[in-house]
Chimera marker file (.cmm) of the C-alpha trace (Angstrom):
<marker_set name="trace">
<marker id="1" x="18.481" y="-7.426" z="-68.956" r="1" g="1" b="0" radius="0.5"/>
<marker id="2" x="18.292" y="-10.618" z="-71.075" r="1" g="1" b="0" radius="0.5"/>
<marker id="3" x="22.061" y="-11.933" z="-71.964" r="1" g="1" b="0" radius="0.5"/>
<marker id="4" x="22.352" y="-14.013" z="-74.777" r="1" g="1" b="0" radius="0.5"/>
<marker id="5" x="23.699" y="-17.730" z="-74.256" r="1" g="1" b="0" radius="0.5"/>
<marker id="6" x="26.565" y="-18.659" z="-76.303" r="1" g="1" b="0" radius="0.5"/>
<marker id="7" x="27.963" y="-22.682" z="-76.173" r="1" g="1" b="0" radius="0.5"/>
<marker id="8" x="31.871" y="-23.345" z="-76.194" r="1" g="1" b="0" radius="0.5"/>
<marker id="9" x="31.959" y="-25.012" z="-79.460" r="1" g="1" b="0" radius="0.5"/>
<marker id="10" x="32.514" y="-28.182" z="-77.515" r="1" g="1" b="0" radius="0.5"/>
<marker id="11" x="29.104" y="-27.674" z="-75.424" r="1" g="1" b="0" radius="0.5"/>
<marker id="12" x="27.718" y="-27.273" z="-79.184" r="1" g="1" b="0" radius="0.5"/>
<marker id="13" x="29.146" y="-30.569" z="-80.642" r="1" g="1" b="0" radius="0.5"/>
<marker id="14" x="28.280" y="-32.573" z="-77.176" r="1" g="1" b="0" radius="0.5"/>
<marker id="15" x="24.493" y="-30.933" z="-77.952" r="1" g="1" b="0" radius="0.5"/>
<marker id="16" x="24.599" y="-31.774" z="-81.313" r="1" g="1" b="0" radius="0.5"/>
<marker id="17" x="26.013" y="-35.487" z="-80.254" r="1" g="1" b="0" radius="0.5"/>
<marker id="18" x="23.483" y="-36.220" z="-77.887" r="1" g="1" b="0" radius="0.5"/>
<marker id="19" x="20.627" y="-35.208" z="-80.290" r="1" g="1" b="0" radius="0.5"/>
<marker id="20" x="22.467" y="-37.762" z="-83.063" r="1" g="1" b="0" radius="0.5"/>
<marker id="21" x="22.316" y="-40.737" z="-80.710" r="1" g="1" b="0" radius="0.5"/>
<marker id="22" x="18.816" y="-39.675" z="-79.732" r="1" g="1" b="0" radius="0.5"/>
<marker id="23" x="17.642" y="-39.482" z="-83.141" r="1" g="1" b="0" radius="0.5"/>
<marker id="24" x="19.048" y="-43.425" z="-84.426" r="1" g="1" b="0" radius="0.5"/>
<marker id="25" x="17.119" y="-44.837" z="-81.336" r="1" g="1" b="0" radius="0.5"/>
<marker id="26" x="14.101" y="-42.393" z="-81.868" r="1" g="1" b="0" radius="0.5"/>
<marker id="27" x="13.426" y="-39.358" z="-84.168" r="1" g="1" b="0" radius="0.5"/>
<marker id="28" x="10.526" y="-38.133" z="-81.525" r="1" g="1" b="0" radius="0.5"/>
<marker id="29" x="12.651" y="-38.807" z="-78.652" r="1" g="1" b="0" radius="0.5"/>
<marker id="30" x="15.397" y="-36.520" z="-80.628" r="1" g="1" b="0" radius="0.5"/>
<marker id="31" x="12.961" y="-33.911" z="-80.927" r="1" g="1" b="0" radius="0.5"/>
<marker id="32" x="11.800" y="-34.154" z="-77.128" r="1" g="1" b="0" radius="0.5"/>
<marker id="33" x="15.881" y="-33.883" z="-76.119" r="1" g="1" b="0" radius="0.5"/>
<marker id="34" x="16.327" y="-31.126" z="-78.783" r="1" g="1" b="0" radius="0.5"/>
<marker id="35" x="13.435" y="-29.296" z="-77.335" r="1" g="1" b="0" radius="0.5"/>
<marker id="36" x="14.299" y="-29.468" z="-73.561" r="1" g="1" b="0" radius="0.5"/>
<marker id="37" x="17.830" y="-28.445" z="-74.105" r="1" g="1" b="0" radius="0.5"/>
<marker id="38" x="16.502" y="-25.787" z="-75.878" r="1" g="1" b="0" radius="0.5"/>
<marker id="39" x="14.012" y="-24.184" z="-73.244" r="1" g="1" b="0" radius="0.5"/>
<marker id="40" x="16.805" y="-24.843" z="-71.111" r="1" g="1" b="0" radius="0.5"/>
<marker id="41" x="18.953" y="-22.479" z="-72.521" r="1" g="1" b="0" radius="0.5"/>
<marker id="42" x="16.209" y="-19.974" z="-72.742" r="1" g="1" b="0" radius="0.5"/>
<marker id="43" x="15.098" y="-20.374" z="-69.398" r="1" g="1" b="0" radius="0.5"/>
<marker id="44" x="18.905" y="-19.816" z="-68.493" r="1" g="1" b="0" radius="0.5"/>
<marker id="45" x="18.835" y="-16.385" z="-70.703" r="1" g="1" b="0" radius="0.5"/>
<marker id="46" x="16.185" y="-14.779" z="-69.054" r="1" g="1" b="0" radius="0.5"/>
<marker id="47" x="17.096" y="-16.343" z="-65.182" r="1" g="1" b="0" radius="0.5"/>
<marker id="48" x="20.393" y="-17.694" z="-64.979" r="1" g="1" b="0" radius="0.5"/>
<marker id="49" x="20.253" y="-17.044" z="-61.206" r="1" g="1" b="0" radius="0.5"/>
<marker id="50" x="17.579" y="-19.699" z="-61.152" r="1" g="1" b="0" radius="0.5"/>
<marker id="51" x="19.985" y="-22.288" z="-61.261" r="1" g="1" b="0" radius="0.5"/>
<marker id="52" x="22.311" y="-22.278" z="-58.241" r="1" g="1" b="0" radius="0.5"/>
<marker id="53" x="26.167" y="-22.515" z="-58.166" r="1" g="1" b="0" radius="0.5"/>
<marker id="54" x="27.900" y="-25.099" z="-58.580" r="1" g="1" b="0" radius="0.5"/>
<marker id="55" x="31.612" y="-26.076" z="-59.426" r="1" g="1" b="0" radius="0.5"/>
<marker id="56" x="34.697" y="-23.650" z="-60.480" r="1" g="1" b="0" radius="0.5"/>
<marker id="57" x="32.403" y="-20.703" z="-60.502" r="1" g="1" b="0" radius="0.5"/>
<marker id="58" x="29.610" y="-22.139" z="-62.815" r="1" g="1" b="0" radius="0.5"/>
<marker id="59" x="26.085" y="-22.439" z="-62.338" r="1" g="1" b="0" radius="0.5"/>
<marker id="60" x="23.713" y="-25.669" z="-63.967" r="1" g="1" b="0" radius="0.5"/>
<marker id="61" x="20.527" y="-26.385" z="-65.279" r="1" g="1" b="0" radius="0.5"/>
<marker id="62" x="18.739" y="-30.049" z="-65.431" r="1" g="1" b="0" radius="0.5"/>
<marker id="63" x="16.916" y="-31.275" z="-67.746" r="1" g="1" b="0" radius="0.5"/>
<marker id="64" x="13.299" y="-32.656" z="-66.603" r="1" g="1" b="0" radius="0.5"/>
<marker id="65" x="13.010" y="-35.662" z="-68.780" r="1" g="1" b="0" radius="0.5"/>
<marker id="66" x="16.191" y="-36.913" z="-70.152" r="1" g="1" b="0" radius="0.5"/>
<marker id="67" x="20.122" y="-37.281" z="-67.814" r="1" g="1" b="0" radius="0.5"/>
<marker id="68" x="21.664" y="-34.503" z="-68.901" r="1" g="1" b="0" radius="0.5"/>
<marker id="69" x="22.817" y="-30.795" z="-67.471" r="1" g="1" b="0" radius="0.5"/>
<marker id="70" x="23.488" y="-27.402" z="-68.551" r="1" g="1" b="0" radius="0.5"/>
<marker id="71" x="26.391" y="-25.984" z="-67.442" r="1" g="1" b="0" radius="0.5"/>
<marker id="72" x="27.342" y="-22.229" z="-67.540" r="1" g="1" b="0" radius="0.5"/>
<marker id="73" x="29.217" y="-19.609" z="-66.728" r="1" g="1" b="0" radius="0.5"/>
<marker id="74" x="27.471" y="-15.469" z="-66.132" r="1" g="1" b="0" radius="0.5"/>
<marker id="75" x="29.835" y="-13.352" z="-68.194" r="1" g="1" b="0" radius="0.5"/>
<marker id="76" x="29.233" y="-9.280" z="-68.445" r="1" g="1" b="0" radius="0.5"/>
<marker id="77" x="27.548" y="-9.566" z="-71.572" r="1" g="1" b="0" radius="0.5"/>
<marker id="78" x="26.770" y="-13.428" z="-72.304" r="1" g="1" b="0" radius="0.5"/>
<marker id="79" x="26.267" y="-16.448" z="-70.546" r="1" g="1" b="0" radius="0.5"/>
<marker id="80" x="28.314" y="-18.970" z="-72.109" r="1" g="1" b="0" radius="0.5"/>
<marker id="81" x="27.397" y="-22.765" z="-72.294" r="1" g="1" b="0" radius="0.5"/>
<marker id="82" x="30.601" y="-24.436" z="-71.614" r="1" g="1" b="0" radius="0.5"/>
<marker id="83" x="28.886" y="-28.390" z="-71.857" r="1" g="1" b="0" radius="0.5"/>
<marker id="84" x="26.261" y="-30.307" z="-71.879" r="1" g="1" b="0" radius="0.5"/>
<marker id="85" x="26.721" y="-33.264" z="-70.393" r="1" g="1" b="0" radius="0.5"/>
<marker id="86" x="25.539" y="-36.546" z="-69.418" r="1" g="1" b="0" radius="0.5"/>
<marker id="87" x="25.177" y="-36.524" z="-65.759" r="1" g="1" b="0" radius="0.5"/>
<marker id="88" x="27.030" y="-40.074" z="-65.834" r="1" g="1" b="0" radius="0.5"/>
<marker id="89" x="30.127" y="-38.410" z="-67.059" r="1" g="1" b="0" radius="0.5"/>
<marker id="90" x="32.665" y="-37.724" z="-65.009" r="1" g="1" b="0" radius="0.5"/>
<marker id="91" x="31.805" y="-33.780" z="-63.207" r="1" g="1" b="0" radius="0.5"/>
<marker id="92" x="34.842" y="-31.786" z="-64.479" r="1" g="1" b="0" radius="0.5"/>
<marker id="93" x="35.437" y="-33.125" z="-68.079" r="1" g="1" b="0" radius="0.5"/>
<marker id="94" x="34.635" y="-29.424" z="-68.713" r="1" g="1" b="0" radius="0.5"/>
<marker id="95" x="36.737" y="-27.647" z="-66.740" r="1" g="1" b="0" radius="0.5"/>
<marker id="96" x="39.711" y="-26.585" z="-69.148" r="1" g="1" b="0" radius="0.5"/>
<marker id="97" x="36.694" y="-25.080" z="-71.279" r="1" g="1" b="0" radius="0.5"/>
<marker id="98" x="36.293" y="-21.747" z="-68.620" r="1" g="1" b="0" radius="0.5"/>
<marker id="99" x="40.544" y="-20.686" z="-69.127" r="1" g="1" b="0" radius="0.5"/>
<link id1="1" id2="2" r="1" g="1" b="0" radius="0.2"/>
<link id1="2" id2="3" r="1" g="1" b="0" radius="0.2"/>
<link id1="3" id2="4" r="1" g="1" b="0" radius="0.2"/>
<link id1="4" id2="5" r="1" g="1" b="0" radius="0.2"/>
<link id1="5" id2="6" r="1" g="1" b="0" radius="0.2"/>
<link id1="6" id2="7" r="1" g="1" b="0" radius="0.2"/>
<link id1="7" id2="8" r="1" g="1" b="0" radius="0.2"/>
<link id1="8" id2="9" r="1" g="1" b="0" radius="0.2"/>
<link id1="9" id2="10" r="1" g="1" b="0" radius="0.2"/>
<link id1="10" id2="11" r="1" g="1" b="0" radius="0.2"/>
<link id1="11" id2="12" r="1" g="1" b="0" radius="0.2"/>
<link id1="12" id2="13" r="1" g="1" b="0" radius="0.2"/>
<link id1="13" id2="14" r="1" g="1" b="0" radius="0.2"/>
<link id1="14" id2="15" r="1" g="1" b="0" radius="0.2"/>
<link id1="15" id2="16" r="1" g="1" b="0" radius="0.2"/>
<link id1="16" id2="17" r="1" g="1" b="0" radius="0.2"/>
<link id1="17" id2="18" r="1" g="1" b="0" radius="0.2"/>
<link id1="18" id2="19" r="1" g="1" b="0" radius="0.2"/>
<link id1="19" id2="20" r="1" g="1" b="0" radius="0.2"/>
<link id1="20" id2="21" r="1" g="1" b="0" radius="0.2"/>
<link id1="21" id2="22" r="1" g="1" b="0" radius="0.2"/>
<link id1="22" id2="23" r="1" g="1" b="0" radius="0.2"/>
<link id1="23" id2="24" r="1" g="1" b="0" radius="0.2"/>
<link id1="24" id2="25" r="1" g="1" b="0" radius="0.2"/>
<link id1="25" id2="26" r="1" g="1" b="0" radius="0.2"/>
<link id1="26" id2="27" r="1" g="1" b="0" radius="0.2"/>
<link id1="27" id2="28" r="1" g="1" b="0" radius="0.2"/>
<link id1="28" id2="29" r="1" g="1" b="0" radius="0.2"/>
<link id1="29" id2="30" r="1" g="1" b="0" radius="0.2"/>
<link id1="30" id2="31" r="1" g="1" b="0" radius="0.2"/>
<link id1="31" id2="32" r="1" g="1" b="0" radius="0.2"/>
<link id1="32" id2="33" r="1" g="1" b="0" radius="0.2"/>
<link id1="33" id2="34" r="1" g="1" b="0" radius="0.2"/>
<link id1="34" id2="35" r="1" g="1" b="0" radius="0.2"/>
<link id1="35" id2="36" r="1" g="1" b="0" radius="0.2"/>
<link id1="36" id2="37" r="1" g="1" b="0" radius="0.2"/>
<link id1="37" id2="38" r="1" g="1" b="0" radius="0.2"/>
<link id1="38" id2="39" r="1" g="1" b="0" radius="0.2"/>
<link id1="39" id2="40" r="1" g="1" b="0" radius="0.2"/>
<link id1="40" id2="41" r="1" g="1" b="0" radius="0.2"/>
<link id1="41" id2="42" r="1" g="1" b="0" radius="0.2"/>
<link id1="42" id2="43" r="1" g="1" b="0" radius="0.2"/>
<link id1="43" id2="44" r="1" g="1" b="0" radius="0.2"/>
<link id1="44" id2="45" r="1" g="1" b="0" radius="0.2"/>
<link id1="45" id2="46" r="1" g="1" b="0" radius="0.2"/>
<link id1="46" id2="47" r="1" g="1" b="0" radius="0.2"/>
<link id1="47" id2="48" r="1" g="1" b="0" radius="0.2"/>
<link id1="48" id2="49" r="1" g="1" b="0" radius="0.2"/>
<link id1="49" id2="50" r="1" g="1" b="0" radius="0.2"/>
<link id1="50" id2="51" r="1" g="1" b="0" radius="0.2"/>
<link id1="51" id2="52" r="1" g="1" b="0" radius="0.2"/>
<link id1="52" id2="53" r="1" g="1" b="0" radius="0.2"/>
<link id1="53" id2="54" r="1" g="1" b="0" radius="0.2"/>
<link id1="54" id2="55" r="1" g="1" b="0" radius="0.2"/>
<link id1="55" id2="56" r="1" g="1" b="0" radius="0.2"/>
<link id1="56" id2="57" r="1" g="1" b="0" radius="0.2"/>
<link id1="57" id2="58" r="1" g="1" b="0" radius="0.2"/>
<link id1="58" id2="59" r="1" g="1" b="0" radius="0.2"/>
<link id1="59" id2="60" r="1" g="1" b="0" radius="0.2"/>
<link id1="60" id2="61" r="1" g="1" b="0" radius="0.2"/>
<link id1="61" id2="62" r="1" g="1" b="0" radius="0.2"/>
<link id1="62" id2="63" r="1" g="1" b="0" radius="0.2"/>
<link id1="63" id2="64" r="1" g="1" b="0" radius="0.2"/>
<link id1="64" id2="65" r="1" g="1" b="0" radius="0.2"/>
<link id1="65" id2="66" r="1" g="1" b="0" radius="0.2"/>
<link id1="66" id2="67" r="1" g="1" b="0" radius="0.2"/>
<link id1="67" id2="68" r="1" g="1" b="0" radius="0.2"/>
<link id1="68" id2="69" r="1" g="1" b="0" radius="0.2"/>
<link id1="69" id2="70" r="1" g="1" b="0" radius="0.2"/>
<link id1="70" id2="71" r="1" g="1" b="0" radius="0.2"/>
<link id1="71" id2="72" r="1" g="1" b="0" radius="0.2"/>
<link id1="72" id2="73" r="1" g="1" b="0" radius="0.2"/>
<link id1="73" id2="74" r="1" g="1" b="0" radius="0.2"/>
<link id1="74" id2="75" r="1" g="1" b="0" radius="0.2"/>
<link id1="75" id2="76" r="1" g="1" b="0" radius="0.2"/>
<link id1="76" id2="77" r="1" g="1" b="0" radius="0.2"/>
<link id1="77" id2="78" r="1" g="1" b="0" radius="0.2"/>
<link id1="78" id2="79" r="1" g="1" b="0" radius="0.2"/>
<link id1="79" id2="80" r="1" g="1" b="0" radius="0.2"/>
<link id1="80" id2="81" r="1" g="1" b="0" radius="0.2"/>
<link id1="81" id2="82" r="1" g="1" b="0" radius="0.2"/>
<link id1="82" id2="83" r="1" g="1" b="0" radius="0.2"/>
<link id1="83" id2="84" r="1" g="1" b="0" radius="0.2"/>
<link id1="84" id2="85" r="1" g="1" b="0" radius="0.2"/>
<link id1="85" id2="86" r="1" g="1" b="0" radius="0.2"/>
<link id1="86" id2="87" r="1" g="1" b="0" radius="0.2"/>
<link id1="87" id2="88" r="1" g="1" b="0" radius="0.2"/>
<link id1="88" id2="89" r="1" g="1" b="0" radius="0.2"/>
<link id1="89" id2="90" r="1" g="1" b="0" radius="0.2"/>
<link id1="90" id2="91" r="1" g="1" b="0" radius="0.2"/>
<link id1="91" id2="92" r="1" g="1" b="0" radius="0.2"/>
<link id1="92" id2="93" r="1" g="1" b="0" radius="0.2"/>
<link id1="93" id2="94" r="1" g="1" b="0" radius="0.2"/>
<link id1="94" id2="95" r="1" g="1" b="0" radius="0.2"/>
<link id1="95" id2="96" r="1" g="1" b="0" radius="0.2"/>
<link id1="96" id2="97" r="1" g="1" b="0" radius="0.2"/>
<link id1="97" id2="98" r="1" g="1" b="0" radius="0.2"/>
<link id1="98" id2="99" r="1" g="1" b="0" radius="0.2"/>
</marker_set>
């Protein structure tokens, strides 16, 4: 059964950040990033188990073509997005996003 993915508003404005910066150095590029992160998150609705576990109980999705990760938690009736995140940052920014 398909769950719906829902972002942590922070996850959201990160996503929404990241497409921004994209989009002053190059709107196609922007497009490209907006796209990924977008079959991404699809991908991650209809097989989250694809992507393996990783810290505090999540589980995370690369991108192909641009440094960035999904991360997510498997609830019930949702998967929730808890960031999006440059895979420079530092791993557990996120972490007071899952209490």
């Amino acid at each position: 059964m398909k769950r719906p993915a829902i972002f942590h508003p922070e996850a959201e404005e990160e996503f929404l950040a990241a497409v921004a910066y994209y989009a002053e150095r190059s709107p196609s590029a922007a497009e490209r990033f907006d796209a990924e992160i977008r079959r991404l998150v699809a991908q991650i609705e209809t097989m989250p188990r694809r992507h393996g576990p990783w810290r505090h109980g999540t589980r995370r999705a690369r991108a192909r073509r641009f440094p960035f990760i999904v991360i997510f938690v498997e609830r019930p009736t949702a998967l929730r997005i808890m960031a999006v995140a440059h895979i420079k940052q530092h791993p557990d920014y996120w972490q007071e996003r899952l209490a």
